[in-house]
N, C-alpha and C positions, 0 to 999 in steps of 0.2 A: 821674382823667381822663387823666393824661400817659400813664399804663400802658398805658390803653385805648387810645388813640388812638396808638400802639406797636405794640401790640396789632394793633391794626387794618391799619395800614402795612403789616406785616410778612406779613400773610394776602392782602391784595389783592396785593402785590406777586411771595409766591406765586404766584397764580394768573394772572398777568400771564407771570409765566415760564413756565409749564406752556401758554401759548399762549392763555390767554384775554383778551381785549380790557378796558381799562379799567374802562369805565362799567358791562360785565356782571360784570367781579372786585370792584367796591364792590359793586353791587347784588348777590352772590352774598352776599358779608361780610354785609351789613344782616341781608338773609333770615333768617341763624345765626343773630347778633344778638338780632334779635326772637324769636324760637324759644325762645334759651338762657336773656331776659330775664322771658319768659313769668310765671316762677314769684315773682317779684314784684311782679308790676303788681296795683293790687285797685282800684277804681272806687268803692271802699262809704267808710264813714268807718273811719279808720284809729284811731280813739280809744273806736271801739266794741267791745260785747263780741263782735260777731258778725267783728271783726278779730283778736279774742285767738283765736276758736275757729278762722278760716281760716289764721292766722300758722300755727297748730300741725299743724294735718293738714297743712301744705305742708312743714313741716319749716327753717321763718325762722325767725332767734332774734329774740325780740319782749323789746327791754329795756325794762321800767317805769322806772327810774328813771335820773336822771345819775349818780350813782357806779359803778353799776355798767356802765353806756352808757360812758363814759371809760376803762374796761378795755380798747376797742377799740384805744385809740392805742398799747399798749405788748403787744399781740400779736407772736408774731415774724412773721407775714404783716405787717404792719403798717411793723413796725421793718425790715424787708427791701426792703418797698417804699421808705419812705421817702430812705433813704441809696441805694436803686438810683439812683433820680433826683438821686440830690443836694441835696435838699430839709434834712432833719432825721437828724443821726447819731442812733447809737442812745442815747446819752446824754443829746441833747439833747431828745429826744421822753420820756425819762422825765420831762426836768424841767418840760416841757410839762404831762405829765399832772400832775405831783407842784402846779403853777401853778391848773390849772384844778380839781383837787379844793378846793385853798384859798377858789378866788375861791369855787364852792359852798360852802364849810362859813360864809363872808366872807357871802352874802347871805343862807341861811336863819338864820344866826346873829344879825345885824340888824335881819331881820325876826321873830324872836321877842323881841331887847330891845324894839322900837318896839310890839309886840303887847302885852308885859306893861307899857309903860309907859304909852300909852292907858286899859289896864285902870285900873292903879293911880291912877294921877292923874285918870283924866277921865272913863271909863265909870262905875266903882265908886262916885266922889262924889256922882254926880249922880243915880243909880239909888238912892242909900242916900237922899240928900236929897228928892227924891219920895216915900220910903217913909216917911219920918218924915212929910211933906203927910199922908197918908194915913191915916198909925197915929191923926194929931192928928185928922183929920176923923173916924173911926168912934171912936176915945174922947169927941169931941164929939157923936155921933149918940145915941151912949149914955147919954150923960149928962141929955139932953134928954127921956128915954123912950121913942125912937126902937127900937121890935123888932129885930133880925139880919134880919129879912124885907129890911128897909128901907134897908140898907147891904149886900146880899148882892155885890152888883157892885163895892164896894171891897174887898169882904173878897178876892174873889177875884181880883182885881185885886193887890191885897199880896201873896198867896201865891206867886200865877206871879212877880210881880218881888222877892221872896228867893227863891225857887227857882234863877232865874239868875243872882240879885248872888252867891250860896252858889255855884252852878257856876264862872262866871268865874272867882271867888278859887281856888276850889278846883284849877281847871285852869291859871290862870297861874303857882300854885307848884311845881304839875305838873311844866309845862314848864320852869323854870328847873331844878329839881333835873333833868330830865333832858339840859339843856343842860351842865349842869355835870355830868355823868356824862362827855357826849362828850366836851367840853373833858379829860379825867384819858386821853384816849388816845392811846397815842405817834405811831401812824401816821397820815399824813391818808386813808388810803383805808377803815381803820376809822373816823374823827371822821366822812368825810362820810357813811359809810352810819347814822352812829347817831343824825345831826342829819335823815339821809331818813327814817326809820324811827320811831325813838324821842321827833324835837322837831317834825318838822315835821303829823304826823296832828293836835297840838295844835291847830294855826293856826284846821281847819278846826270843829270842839269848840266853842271859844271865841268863834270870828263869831257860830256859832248863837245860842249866849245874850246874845251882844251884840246881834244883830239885832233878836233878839227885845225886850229893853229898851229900844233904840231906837223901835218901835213901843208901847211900854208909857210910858215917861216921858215926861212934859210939858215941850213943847217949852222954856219957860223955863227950865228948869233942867238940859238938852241942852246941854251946850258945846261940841259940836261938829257941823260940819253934818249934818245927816241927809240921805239920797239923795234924797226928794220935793224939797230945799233945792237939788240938786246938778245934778237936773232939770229944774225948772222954775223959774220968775222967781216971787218973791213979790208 
């Protein structure tokens, strides 16, 4: 904004010398202004695909993710402006970024301990303990001389929920071994892109089969609120 508005000064003030009147040398500036800004305005959602496909014909660098968005600060356009002003040397905007890659690698990092420890301790218990309700009820169904006709809605009931207590487990140790991959990297700008890449697509993996359990297991045995709970008043 400072540059701009520098920027700006320095053009109407031109045109003030060359004999043009104030209010028409800003109103000349704006005009360029909107003209030159033209090719990044967009009105649509900017998180859709139909913005990935207009970013690219317009020739915008469209970053996915914050580690690589953070690159921005330690450009030499960047580190030139910043000491122009007097703002940040160029040393001290490294340690900016080298700051702000940590606090990323600090909260996906956190949020995959709190993910796998939910799992471990409270989704997985409680999903296994329903299962065994279940196993106990159609070995009772059976017992009685009760057909497979007759118990067909727990059978398949047990199956979808080992299907996701097996997913969960399987993708929570996933994720730590791939956590522990990026933690072995010396740099933080390789740790944060291997925790965007390689630990954080887990997050989204593992809700699913959680969610899905949560609509599966009985509520008594739910240790933790469910969204209907979070929603609305019992």
């Amino acid at each position: 904004m400072a540059e701009t508005l520098t920027n700006f000064k320095n053009e109407v003030d031109a045109l003030i010398e060359k004999g043009d009147k104030k209010e028409v040398a800003i109103m000349q500036v704006l005009k360029n202004y909107i003209k030159t800004s033209k090719n990044v305005l967009f009105e649509g959602d900017g998180y859709s695909d139909e913005w990935q496909e207009e970013a690219a014909r317009r020739g915008l660098p469209n970053l996915k993710t914050t580690p690589l968005a953070l690159d921005a600060l330690v450009t030499d356009k960047a580190k030139n402006l910043f000491q122009k002003h007097k703002v940040l040397s160029h040393t001290e905007l490294e340690a900016r970024h080298e700051i702000e890659l940590e606090k990323y690698i600090k909260y996906v990092q956190i949020e995959g301990r709190v993910i796998g420890d939910l799992a471990g301790n409270h989704i997985l218990p409680a999903a296994i303990r329903y299962q065994n309700i279940l196993i106990q009820n159609i070995k009772g169904l059976k017992e009685i001389g009760i057909k497979p006709e007759g118990y067909k809605a727990q059978l398949n009931v047990l199956h979808e929920i080992s299907e996701h207590i097996n997913k969960v487990q399987v993708l929570s140790e996933e994720m730590t071994e791939a956590r522990k991959a990026a933690n072995a990297l010396a740099h933080s700008r390789d740790k944060a892109i291997a925790y965007c890449e390689k630990v954080k697509p887990y997050f989204d993996e593992i809700r699913y089969s959680v969610d899905k359990l949560e609509l599966l297991v009985d509520d008594s045995e739910w240790e933790l609120p469910k969204y209907r709970e979070m929603l609305f008043l019992r």
